[in-house]
mmCIF file of the C-alpha atoms, coordinates in Angstrom:
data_MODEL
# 
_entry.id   MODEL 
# 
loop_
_atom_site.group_PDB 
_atom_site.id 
_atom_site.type_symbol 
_atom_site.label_atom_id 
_atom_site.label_alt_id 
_atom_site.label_comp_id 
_atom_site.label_asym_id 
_atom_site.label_entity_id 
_atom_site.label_seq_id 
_atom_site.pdbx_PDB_ins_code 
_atom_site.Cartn_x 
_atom_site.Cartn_y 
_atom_site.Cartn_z 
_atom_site.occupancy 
_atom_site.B_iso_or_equiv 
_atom_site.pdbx_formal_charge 
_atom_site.auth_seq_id 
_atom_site.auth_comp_id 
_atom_site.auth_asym_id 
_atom_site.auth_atom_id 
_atom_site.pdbx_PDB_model_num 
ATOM 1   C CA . UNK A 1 1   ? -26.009  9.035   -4.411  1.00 0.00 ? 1   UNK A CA 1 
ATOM 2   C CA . UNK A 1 2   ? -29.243  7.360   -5.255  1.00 0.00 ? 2   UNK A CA 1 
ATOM 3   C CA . UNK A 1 3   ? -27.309  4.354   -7.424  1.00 0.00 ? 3   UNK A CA 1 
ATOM 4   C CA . UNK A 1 4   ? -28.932  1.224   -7.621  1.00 0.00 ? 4   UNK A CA 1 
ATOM 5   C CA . UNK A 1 5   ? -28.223  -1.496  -4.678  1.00 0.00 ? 5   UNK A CA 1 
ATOM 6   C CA . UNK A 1 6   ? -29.096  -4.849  -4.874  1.00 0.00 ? 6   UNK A CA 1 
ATOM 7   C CA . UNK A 1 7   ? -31.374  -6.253  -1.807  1.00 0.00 ? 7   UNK A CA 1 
ATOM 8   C CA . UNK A 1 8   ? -33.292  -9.864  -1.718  1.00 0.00 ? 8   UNK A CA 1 
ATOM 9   C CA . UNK A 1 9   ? -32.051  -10.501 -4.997  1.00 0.00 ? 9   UNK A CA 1 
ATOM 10  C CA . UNK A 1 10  ? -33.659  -7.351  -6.800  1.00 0.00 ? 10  UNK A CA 1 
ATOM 11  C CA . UNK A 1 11  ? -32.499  -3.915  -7.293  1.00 0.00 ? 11  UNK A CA 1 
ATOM 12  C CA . UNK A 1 12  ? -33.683  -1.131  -5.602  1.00 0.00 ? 12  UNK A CA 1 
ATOM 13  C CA . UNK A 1 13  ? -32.400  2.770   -4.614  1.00 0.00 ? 13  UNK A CA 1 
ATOM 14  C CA . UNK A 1 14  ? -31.670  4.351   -1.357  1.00 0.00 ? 14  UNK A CA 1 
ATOM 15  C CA . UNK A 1 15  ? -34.207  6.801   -1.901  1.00 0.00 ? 15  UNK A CA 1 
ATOM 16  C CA . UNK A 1 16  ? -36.997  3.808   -2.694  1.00 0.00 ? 16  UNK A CA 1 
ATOM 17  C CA . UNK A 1 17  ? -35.676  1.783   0.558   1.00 0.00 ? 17  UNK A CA 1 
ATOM 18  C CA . UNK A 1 18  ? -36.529  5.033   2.701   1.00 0.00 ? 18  UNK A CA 1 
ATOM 19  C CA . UNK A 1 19  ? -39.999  5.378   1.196   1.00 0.00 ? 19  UNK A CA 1 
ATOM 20  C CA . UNK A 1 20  ? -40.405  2.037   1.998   1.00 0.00 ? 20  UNK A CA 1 
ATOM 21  C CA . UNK A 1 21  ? -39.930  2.304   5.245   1.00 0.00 ? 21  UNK A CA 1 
ATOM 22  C CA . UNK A 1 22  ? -41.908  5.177   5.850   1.00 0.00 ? 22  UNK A CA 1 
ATOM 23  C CA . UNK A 1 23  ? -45.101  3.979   3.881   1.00 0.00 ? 23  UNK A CA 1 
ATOM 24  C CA . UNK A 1 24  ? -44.668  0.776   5.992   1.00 0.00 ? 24  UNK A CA 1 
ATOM 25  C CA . UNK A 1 25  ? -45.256  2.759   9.595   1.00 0.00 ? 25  UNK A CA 1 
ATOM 26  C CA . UNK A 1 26  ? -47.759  5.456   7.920   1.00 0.00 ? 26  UNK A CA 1 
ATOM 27  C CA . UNK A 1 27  ? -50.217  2.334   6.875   1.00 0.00 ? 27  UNK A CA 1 
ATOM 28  C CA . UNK A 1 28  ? -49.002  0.837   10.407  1.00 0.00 ? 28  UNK A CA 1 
ATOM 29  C CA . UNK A 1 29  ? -50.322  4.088   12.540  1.00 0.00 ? 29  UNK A CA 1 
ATOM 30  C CA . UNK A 1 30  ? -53.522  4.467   9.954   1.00 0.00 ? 30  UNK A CA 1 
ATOM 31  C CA . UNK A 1 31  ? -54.604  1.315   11.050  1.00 0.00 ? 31  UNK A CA 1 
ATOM 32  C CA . UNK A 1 32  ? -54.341  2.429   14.512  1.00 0.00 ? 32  UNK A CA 1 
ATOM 33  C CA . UNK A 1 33  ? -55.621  5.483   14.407  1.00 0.00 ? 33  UNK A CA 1 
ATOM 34  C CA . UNK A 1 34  ? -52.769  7.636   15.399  1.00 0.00 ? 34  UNK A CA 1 
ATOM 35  C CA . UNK A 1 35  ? -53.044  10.985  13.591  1.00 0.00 ? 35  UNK A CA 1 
ATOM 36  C CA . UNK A 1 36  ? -49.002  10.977  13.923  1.00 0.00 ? 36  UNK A CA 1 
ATOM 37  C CA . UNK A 1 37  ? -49.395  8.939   10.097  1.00 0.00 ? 37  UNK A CA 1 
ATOM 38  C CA . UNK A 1 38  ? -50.050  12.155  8.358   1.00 0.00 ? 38  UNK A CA 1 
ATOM 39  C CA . UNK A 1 39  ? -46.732  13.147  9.428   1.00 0.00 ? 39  UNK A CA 1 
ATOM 40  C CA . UNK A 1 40  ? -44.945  10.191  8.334   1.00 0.00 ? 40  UNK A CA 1 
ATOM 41  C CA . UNK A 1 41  ? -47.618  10.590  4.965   1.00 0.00 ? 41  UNK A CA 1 
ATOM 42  C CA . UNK A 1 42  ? -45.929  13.739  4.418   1.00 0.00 ? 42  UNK A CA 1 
ATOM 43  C CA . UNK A 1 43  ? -42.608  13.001  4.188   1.00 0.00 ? 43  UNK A CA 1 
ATOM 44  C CA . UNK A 1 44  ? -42.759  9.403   2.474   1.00 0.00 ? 44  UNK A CA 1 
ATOM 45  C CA . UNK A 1 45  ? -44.854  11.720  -0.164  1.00 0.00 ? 45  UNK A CA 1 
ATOM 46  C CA . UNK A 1 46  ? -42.132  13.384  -0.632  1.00 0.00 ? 46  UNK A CA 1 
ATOM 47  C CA . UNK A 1 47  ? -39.237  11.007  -0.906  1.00 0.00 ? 47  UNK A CA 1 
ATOM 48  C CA . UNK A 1 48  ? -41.848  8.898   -3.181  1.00 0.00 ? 48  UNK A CA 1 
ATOM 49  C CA . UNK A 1 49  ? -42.409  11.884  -5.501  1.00 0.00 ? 49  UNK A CA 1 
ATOM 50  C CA . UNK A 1 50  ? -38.409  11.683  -6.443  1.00 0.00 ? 50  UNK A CA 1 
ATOM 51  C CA . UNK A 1 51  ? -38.680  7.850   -7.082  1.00 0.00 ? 51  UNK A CA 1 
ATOM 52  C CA . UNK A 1 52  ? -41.599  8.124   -9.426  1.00 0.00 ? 52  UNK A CA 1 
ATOM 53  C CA . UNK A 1 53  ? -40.631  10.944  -11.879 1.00 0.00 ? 53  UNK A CA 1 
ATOM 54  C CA . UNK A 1 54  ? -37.451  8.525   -12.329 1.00 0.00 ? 54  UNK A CA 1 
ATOM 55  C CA . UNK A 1 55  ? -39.587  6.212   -13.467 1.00 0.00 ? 55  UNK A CA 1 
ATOM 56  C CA . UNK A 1 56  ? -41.983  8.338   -16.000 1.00 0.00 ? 56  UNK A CA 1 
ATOM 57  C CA . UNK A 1 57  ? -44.615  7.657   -13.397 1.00 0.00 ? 57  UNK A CA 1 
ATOM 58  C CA . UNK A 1 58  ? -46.432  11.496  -13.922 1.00 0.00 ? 58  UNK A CA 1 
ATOM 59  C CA . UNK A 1 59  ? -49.470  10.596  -12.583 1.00 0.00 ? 59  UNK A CA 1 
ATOM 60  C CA . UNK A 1 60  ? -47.906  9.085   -9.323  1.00 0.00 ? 60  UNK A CA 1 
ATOM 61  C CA . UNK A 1 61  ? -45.184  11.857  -9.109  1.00 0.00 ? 61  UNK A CA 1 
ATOM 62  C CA . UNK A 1 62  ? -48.368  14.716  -9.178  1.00 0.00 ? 62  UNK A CA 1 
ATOM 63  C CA . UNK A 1 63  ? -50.202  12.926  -6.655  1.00 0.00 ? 63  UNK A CA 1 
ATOM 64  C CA . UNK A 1 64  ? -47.673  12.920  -3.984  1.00 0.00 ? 64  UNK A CA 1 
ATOM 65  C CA . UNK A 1 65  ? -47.927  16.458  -3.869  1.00 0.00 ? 65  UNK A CA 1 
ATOM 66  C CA . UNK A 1 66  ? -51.631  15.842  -4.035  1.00 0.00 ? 66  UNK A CA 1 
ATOM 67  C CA . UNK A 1 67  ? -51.154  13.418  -1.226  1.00 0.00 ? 67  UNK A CA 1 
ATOM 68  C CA . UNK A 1 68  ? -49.006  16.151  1.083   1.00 0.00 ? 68  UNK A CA 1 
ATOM 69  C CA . UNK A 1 69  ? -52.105  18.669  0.964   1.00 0.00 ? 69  UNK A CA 1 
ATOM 70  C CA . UNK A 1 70  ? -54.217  16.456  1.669   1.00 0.00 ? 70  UNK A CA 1 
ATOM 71  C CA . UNK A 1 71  ? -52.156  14.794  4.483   1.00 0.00 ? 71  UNK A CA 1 
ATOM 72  C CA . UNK A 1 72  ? -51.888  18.444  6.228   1.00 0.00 ? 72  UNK A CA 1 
ATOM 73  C CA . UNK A 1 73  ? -55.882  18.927  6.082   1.00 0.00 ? 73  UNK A CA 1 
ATOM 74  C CA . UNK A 1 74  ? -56.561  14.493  6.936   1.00 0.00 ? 74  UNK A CA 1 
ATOM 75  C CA . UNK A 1 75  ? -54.174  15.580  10.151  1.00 0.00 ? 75  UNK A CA 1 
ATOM 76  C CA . UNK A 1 76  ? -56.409  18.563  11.033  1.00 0.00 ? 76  UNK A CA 1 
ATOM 77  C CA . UNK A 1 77  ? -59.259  16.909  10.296  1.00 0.00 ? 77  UNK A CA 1 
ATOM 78  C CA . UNK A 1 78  ? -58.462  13.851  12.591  1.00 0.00 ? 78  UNK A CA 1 
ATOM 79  C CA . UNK A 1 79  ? -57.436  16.026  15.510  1.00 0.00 ? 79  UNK A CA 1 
ATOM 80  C CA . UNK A 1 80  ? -60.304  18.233  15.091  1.00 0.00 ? 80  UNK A CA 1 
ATOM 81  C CA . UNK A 1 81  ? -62.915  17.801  12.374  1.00 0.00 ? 81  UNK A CA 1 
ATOM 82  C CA . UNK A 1 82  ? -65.381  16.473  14.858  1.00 0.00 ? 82  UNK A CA 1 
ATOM 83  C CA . UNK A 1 83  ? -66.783  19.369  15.751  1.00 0.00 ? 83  UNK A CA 1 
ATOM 84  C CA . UNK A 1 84  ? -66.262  21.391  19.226  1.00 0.00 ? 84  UNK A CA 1 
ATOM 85  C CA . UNK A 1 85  ? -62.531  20.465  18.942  1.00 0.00 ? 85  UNK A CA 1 
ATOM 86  C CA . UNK A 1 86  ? -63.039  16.834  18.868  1.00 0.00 ? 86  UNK A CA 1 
ATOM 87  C CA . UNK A 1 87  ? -61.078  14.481  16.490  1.00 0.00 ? 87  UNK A CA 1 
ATOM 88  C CA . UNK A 1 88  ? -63.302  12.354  13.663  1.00 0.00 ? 88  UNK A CA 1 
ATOM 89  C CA . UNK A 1 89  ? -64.625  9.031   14.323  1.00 0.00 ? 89  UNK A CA 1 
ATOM 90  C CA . UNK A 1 90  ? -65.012  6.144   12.015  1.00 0.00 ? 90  UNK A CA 1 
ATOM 91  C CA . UNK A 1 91  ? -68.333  6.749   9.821   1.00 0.00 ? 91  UNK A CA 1 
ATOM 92  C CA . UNK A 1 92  ? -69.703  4.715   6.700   1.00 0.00 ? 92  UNK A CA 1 
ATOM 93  C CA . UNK A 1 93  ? -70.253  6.433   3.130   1.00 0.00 ? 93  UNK A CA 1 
ATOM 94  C CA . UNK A 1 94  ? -74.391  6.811   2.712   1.00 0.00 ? 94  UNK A CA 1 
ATOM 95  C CA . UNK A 1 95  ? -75.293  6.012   -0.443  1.00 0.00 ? 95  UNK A CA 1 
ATOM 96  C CA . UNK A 1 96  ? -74.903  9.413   -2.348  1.00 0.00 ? 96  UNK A CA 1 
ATOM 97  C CA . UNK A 1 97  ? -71.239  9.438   -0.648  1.00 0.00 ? 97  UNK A CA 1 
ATOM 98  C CA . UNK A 1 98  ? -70.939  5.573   -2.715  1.00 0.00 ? 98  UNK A CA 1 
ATOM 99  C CA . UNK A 1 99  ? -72.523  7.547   -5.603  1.00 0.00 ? 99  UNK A CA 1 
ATOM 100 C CA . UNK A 1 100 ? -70.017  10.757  -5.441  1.00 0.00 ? 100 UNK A CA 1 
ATOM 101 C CA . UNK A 1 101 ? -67.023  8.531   -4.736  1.00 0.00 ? 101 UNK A CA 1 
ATOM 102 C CA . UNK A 1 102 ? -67.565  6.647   -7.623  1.00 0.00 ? 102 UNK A CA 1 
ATOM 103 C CA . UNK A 1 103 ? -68.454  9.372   -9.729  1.00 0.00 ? 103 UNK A CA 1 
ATOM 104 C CA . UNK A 1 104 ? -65.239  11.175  -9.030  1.00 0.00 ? 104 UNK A CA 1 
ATOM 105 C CA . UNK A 1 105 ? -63.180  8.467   -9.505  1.00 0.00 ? 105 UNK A CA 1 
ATOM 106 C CA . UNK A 1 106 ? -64.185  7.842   -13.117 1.00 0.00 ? 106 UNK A CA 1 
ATOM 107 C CA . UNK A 1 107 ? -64.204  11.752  -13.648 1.00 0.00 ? 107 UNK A CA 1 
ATOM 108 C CA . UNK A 1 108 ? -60.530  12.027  -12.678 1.00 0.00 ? 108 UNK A CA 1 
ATOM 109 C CA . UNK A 1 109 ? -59.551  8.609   -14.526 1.00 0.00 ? 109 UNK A CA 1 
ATOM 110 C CA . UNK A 1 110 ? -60.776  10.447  -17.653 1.00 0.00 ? 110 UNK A CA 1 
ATOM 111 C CA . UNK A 1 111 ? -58.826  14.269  -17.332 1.00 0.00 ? 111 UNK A CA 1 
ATOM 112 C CA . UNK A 1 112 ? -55.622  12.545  -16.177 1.00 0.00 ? 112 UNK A CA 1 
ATOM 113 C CA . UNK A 1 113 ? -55.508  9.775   -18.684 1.00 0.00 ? 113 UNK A CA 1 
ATOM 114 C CA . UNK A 1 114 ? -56.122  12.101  -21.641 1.00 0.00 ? 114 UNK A CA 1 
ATOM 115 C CA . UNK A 1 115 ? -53.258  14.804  -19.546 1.00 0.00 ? 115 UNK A CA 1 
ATOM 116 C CA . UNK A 1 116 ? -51.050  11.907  -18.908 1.00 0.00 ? 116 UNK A CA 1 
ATOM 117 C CA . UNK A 1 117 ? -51.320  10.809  -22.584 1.00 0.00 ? 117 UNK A CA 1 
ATOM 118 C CA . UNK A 1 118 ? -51.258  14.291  -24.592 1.00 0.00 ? 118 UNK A CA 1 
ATOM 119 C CA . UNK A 1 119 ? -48.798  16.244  -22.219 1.00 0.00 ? 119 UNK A CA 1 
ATOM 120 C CA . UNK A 1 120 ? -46.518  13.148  -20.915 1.00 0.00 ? 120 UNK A CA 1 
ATOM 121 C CA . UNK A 1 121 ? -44.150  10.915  -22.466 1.00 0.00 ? 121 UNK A CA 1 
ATOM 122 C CA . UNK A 1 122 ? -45.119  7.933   -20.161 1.00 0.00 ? 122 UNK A CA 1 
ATOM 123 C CA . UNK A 1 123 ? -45.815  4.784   -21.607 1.00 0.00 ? 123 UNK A CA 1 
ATOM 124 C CA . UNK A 1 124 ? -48.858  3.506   -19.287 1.00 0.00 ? 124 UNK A CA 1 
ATOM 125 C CA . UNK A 1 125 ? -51.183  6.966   -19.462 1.00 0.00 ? 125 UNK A CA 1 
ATOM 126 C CA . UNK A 1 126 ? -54.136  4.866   -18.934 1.00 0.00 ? 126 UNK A CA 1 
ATOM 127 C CA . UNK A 1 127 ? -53.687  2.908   -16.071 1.00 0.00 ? 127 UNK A CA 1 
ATOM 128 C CA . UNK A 1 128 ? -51.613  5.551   -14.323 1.00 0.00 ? 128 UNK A CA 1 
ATOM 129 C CA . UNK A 1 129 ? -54.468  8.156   -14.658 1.00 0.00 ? 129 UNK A CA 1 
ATOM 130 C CA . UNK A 1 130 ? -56.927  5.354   -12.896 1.00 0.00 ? 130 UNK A CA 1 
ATOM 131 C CA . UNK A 1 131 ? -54.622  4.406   -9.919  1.00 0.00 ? 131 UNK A CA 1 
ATOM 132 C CA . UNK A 1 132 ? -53.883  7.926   -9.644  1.00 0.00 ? 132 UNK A CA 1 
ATOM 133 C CA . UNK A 1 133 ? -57.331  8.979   -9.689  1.00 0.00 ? 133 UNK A CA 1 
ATOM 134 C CA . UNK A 1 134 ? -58.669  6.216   -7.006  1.00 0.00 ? 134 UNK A CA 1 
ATOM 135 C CA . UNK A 1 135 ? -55.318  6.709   -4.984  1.00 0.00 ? 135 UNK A CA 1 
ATOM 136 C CA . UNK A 1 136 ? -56.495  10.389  -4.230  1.00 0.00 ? 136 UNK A CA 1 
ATOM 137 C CA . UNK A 1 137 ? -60.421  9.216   -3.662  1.00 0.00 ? 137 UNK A CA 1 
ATOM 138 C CA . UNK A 1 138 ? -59.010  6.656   -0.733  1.00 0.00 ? 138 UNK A CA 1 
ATOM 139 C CA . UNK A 1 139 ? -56.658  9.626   0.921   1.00 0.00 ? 139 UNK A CA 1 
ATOM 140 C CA . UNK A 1 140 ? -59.909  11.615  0.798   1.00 0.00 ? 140 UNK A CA 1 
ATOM 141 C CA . UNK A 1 141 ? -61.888  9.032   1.627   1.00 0.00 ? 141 UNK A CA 1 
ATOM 142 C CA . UNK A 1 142 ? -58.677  8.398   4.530   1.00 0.00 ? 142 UNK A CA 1 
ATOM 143 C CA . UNK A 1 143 ? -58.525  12.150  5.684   1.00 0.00 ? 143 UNK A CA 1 
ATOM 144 C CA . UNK A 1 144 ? -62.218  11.919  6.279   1.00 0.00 ? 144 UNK A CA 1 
ATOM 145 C CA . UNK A 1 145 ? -62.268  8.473   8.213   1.00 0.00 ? 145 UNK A CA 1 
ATOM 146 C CA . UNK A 1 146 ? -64.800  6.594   6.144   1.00 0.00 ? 146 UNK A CA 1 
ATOM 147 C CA . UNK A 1 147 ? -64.567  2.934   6.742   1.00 0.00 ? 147 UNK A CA 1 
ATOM 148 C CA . UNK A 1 148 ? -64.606  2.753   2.463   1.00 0.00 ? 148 UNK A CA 1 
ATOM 149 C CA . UNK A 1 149 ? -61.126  4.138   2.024   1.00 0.00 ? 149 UNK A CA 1 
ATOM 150 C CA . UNK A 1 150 ? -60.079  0.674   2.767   1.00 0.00 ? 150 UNK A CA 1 
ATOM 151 C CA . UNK A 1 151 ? -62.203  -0.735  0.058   1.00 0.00 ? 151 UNK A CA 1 
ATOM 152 C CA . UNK A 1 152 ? -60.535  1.364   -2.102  1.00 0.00 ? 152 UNK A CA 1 
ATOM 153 C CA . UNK A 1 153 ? -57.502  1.095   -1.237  1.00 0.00 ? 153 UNK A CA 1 
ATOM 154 C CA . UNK A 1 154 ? -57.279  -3.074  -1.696  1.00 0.00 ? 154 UNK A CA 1 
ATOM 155 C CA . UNK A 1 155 ? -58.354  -2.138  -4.938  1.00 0.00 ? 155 UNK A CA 1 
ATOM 156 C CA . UNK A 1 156 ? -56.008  0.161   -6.061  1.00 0.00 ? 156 UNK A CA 1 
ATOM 157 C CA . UNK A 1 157 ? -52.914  -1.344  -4.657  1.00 0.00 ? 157 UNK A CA 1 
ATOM 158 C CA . UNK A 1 158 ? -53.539  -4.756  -5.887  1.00 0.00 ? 158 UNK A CA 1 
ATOM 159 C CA . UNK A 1 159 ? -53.341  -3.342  -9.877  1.00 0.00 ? 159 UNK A CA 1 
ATOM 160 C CA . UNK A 1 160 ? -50.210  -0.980  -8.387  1.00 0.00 ? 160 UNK A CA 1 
ATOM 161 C CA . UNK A 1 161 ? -48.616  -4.172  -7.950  1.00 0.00 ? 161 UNK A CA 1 
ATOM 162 C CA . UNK A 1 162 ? -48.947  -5.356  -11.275 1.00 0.00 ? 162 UNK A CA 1 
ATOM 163 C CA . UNK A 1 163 ? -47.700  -1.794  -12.372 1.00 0.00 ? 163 UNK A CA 1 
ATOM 164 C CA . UNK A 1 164 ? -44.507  -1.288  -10.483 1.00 0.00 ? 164 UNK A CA 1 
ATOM 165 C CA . UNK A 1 165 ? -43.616  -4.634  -11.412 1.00 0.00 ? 165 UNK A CA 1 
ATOM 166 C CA . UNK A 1 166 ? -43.570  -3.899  -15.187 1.00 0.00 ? 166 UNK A CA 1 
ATOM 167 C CA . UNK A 1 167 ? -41.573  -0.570  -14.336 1.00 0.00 ? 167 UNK A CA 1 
ATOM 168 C CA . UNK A 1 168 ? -39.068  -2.450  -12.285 1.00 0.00 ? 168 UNK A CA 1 
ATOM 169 C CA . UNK A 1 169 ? -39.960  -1.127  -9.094  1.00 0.00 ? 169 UNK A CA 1 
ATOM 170 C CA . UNK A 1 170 ? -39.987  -4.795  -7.196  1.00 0.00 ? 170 UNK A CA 1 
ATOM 171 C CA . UNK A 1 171 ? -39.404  -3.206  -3.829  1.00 0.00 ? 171 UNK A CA 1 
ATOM 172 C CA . UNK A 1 172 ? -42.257  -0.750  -4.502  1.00 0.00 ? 172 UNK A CA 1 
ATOM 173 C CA . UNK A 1 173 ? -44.272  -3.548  -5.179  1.00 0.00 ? 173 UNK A CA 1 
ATOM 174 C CA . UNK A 1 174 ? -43.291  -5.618  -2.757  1.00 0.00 ? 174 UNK A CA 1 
ATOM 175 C CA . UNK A 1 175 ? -44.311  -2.667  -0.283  1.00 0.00 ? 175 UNK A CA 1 
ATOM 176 C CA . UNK A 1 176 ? -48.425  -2.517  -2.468  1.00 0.00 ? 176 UNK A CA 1 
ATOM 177 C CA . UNK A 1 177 ? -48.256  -6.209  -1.658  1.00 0.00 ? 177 UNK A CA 1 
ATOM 178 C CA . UNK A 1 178 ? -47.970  -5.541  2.032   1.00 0.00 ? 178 UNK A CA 1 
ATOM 179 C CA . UNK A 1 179 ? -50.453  -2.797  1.782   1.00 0.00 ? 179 UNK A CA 1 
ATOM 180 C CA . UNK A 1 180 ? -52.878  -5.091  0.478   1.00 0.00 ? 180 UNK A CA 1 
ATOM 181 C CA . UNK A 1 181 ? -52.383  -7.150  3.525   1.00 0.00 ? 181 UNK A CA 1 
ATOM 182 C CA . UNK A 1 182 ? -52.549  -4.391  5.600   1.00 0.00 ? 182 UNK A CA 1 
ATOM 183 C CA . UNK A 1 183 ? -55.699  -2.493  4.027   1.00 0.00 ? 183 UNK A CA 1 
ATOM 184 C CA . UNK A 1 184 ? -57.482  -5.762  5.099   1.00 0.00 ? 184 UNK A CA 1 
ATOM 185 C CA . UNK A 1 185 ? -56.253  -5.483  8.957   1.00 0.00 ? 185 UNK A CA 1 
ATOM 186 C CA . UNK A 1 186 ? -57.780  -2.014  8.165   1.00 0.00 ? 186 UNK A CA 1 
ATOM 187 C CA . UNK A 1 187 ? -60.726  -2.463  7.070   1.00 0.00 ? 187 UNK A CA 1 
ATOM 188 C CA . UNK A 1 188 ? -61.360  -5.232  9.657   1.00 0.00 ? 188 UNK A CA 1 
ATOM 189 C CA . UNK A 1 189 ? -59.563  -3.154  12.599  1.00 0.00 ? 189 UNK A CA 1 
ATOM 190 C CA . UNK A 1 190 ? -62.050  -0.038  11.901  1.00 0.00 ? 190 UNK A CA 1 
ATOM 191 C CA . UNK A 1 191 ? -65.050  -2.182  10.922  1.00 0.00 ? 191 UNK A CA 1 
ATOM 192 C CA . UNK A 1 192 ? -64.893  -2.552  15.340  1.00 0.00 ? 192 UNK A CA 1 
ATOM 193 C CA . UNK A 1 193 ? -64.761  1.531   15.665  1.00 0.00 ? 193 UNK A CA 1 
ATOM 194 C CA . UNK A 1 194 ? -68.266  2.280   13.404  1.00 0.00 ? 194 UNK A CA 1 
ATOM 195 C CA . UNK A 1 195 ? -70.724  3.305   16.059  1.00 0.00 ? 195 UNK A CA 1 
ATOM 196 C CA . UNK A 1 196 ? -73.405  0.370   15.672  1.00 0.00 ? 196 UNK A CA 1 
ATOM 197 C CA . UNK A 1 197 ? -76.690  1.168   14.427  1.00 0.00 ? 197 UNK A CA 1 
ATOM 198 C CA . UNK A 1 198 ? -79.601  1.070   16.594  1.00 0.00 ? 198 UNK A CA 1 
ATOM 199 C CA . UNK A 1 199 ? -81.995  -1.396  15.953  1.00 0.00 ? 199 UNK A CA 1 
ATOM 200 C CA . UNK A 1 200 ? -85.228  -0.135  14.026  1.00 0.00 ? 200 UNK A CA 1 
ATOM 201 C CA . UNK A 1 201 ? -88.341  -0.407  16.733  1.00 0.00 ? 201 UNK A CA 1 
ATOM 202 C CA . UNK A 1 202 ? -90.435  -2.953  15.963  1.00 0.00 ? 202 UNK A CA 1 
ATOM 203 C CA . UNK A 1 203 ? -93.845  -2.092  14.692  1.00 0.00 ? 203 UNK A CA 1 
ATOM 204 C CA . UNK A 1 204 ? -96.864  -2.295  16.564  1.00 0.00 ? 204 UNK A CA 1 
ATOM 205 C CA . UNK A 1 205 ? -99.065  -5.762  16.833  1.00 0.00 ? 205 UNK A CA 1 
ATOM 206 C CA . UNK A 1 206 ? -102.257 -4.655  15.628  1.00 0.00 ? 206 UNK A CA 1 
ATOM 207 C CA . UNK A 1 207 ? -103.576 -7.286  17.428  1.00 0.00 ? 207 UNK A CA 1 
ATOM 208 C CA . UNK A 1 208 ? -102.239 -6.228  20.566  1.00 0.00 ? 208 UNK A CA 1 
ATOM 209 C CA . UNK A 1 209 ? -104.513 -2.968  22.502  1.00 0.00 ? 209 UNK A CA 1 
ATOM 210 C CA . UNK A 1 210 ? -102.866 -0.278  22.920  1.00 0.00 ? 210 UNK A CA 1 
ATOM 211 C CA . UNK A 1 211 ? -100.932 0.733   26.134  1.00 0.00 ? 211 UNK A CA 1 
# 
């Protein structure tokens, strides 16, 4: 049922064509803003989750249960994390939030490399663990609205790329190619929604009496 087909010259599955699809208009309706992408999240999560333990890809197959969990509380959060009912706006990361993010990533690179690699019998524990690790930081980062999750994920799908192609995934990473693309209409898309920051009042001319 899921037998390989050929399309554009490559092979690919039923199963991956679908995900496609549905990663394609989640990114599309992120980039919008419409909280209706954490249902289409959800589901492309799922059908993803099949594709990648095919493949060996552990790390990848975990986090799209990861990624449904935290799809379900990013779709409550956008509808009404803003306190008194009120969906999130776009905000920045302060600098302990850079600190944290970064923190957290290299944290989770190291537990799910050394899982990956002791419990697993894939054959790329190392960069799996560190695309897996920064693929949850940008859906936090996503669920949250923080203009970074963009940042991140350029990032991380640019090396997925690279990844699916050596596991014969070429519609997969055809579709990280896209994202790439697309993170950057993100990140310039929500760069316009970050409230702007009031300028800082000049200080007073000593020279100048007092009013």
């Amino acid at each position: 049922m899921n037998d390989p087909i050929p399309l554009f010259g490559f092979a690919t599955t039923p199963l991956e064509l679908i995900s496609f699809v549905l990663s394609i208009i989640t990114v599309l309706l992120n980039i919008r803003q419409n909280p209706w992408a954490w249902f289409f999240a959800i589901v492309s999560s799922a059908t993803y989750a099949a594709v990648f333990l095919e493949s060996k890809l552990y790390g990848d197959t975990g986090l799209q249960f990861v990624f449904i969990a935290v799809s379900a509380w990013g779709w409550y959060q956008w509808l009404y994390g803003g306190g008194s009912g009120r969906g999130l706006g776009v905000t920045r990361l302060s600098g302990w939030g850079w600190l944290l993010s970064g923190g957290g990533w290299l944290a989770g690179f190291a537990l799910l490399s050394l899982f990956l690699k002791t419990v697993t019998d894939t054959d790329v524990p190392y960069i799996d663990g560190f695309l897996t690790a920064g693929s949850l930081l940008g859906q936090l980062l996503l669920s949250r609205k923080k203009l970074e999750n963009w940042h991140v994920w350029i990032a991380v799908d640019i090396l997925y790329v690279g990844l699916y192609v050596y596991k014969a995934l070429f519609l997969t990473a055809v579709l990280y190619a896209l994202f790439v693309v697309m993170a950057i209409a993100g990140l310039l898309a929500w760069k316009k929604s970050v409230p702007a920051v009031p300028p800082k009042a000049a200080p007073l001319d000593a020279s100048q009496p007092a009013s």
